[in-house]
C-alpha positions as CSV (number, residue, x, y, z in Angstrom):
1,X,-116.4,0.0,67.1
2,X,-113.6,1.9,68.8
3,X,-112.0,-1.1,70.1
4,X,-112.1,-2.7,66.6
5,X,-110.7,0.5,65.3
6,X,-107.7,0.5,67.4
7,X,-107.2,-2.5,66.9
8,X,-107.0,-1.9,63.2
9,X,-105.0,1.0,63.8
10,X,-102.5,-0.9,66.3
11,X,-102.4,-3.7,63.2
12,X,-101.4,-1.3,60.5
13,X,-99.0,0.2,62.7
14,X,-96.7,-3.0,63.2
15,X,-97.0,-3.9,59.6
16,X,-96.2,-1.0,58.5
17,X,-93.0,-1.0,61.3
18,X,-92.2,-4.5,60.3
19,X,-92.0,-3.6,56.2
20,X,-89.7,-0.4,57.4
21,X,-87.3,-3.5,59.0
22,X,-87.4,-5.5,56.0
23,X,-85.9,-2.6,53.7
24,X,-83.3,-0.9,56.5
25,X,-82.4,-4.1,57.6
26,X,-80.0,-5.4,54.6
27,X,-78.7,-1.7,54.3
28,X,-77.8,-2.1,58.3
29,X,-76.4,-5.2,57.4
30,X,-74.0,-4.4,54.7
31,X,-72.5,-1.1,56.1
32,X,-71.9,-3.4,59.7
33,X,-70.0,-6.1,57.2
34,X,-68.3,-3.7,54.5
35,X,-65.0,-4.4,56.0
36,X,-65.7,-8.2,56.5
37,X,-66.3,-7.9,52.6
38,X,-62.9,-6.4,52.0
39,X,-61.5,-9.1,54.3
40,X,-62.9,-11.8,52.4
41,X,-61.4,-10.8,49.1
42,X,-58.2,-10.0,50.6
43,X,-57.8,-14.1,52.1
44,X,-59.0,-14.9,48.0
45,X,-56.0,-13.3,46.8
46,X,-54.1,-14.2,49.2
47,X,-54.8,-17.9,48.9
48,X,-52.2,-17.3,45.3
49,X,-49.3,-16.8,44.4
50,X,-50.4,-14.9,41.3
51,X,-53.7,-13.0,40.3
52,X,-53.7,-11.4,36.1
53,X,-56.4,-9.8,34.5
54,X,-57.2,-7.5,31.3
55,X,-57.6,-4.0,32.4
56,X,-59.6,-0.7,31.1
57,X,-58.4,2.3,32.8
58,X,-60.0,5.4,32.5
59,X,-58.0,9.0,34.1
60,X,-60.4,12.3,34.4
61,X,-58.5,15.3,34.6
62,X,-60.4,18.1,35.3
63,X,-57.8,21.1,35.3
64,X,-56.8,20.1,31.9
65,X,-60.7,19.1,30.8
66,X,-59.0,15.8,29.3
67,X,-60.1,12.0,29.7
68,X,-58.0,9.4,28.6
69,X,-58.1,5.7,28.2
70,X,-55.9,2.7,28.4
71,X,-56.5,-0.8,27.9
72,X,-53.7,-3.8,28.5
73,X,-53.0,-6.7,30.8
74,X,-51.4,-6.8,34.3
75,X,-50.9,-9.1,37.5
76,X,-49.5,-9.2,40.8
77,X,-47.3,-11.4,42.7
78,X,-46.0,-11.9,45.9
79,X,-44.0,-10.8,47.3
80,X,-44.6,-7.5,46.2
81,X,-44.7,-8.2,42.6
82,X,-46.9,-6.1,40.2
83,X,-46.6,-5.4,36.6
84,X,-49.3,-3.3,34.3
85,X,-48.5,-3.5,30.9
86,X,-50.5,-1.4,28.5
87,X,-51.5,-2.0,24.8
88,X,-53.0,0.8,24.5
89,X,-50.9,2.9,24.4
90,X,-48.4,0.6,23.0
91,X,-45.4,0.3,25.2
92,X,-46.5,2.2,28.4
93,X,-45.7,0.2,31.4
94,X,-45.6,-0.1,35.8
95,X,-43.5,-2.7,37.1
96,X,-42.5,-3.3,40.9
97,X,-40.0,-5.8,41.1
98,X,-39.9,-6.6,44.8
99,X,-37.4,-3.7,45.5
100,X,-38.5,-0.9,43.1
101,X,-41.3,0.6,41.0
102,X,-40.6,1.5,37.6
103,X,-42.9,4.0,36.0
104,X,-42.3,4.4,31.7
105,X,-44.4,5.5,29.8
106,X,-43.3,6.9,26.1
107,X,-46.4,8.1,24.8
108,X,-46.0,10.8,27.3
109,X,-42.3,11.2,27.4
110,X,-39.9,8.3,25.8
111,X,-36.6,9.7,27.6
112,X,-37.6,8.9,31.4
113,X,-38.4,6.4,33.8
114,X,-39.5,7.3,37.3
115,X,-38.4,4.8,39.6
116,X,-39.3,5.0,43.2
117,X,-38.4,2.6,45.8
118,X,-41.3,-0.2,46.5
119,X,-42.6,0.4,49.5
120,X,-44.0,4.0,47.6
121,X,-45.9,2.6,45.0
122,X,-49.0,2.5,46.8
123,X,-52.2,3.6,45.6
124,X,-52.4,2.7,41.6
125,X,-49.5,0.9,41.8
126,X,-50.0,-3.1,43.2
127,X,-53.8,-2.0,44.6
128,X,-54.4,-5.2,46.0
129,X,-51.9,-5.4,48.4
130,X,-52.8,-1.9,49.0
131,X,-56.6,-1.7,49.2
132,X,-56.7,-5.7,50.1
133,X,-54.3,-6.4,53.4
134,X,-54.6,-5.0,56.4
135,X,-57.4,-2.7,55.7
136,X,-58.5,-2.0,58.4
137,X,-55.4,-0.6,60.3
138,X,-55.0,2.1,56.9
139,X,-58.6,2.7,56.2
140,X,-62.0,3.6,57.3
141,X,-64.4,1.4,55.2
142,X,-67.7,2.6,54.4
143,X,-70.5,0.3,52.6
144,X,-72.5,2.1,49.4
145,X,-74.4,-0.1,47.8
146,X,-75.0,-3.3,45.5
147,X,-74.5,-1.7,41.9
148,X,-74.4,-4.0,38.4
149,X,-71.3,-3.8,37.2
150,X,-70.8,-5.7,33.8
151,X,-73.7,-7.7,34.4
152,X,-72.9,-8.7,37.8
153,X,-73.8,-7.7,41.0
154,X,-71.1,-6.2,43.4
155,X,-70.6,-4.4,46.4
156,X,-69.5,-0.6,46.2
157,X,-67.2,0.0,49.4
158,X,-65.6,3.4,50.0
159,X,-62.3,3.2,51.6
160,X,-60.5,6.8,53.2
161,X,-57.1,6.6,54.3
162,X,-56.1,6.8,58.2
163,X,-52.9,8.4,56.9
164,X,-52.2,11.0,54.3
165,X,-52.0,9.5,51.1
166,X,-51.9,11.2,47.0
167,X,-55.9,10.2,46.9
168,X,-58.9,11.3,49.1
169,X,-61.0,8.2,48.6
170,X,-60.5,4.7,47.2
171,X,-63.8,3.3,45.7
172,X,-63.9,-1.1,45.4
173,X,-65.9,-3.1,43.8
174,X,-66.3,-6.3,45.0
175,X,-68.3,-9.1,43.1
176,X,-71.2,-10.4,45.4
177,X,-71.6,-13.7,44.4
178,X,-67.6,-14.4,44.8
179,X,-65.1,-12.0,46.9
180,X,-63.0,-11.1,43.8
181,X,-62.1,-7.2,42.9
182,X,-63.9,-6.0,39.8
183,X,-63.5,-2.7,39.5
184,X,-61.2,0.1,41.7
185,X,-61.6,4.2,41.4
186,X,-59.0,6.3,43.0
187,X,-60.1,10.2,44.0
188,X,-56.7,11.8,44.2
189,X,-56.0,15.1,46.2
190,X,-54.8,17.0,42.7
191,X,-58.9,16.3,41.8
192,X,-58.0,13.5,39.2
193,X,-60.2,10.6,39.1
194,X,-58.1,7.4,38.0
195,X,-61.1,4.1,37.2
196,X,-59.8,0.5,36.3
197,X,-62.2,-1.9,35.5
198,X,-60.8,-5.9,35.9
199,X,-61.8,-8.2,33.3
200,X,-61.0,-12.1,32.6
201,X,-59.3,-12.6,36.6
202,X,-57.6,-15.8,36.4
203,X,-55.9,-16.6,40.2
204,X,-52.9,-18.8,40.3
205,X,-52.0,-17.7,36.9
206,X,-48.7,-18.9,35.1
207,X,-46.5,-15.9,34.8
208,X,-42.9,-15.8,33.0
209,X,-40.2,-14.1,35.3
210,X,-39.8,-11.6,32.7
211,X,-43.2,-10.2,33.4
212,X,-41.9,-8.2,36.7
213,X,-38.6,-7.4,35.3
214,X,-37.8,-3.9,33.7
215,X,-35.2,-3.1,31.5
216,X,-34.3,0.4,31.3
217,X,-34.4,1.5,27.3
218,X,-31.3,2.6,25.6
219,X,-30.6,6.7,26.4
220,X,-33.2,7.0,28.7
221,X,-33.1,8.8,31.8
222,X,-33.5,7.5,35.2
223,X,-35.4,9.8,37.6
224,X,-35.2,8.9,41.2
225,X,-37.0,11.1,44.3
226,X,-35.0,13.0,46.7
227,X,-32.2,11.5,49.0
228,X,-32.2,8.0,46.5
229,X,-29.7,9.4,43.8
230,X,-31.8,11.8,42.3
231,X,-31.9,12.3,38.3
232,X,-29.3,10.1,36.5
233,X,-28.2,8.1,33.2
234,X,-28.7,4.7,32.9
């Protein structure tokens, strides 16, 4: 009887040890291939010459108890082409040419543009050049979970910059069933939380050359950052 009973016991241990496997073991899995994840969506976009897609983006600020919400259209191009172009609010708009960023938006102010050079408009500017090549020499890459997202599954992958950057943490979402970006929330230092949600991604889309052009309106004013000309007239 003893001999049956440790048997038993010896039994229930191992099953019990093999059902702990069966859940850690994906979990294991997914936090070893997080990066390979982001790697896999970064040779999808790659693979174009142009990515577009509607866009909802939501921006939490906390010190001023506010949330807003925009809603428009925007793509990317290579070389380091991006354009986000809202409709709501009419008229607000990000472009990077290939040489600078311009930054206009006139529901806020309607007499400046911010324009940087492009090689700063990292981190909410063209995010998937940003979050999407070379990740793994600028971030460390940490797997989360599977989460349904608009009906789909995707992976949630938190990404921490190497180097110091304007946000703490860079949250992807990455559809599972295909390696294309759904959704992206930055976590910036000043405690803002910026979300964009992707919707309707068309790769190799036809884009007019006007798209990452900007044309500067009439009387506004041009601010630049230190050391590139400063604050001038168009």
């Amino acid at each position: 009887m003893r001999a049956s009973a440790c048997s038993l016991s010896s039994v229930a241990v191992k099953a019990a040890a093999a059902a702990v496997c069966l859940v850690a073991a994906p979990v294991a899995i997914h936090a070893q291939d997080g990066l390979a994840i982001v790697d896999a969506a970064g040779e999808r976009y790659a693979a174009v010459e142009t990515v577009c897609a509607d866009f909802t983006q939501q921006l939490s600020v906390p010190l001023l108890g506010s949330e807003r919400t925009g809603t428009g259209r925007l793509c990317t191009g290579r070389p380091n082409l991006f354009s986000m172009r809202f409709d709501e609010p009419a008229g607000d708009i990000i472009v990077v040419d290939g040489e600078s960023a311009w930054v206009y938006f006139p529901s806020n102010d309607e007499k400046t543009v911010m324009k940087a050079p492009a090689e700063q408009s990292a981190g909410g500017r063209d995010f998937h050049r940003e979050f999407l090549v070379d990740t793994e020499t600028k971030y460390d890459v940490t797997y989360e979970e599977v989460e349904v997202l608009e009906g789909r599954q995707a992976h949630r992958l938190r990404l921490r910059p190497k180097q110091p950057a304007s946000y703490r943490a860079a949250i992807l979402w990455i559809d599972e069933g295909q390696p294309v970006l759904r959704r992206l929330r930055l976590e910036e230092e000043n405690g803002n939380v910026r979300t964009i949600t992707l919707d309707d991604v068309v790769f190799g889309a036809e884009v007019g050359a006007d798209w990452f052009t900007f044309t500067v309106p009439p009387g506004a004013l041009v601010v630049e950052p230190p050391g590139s000309g400063g604050r001038r007239s168009p």
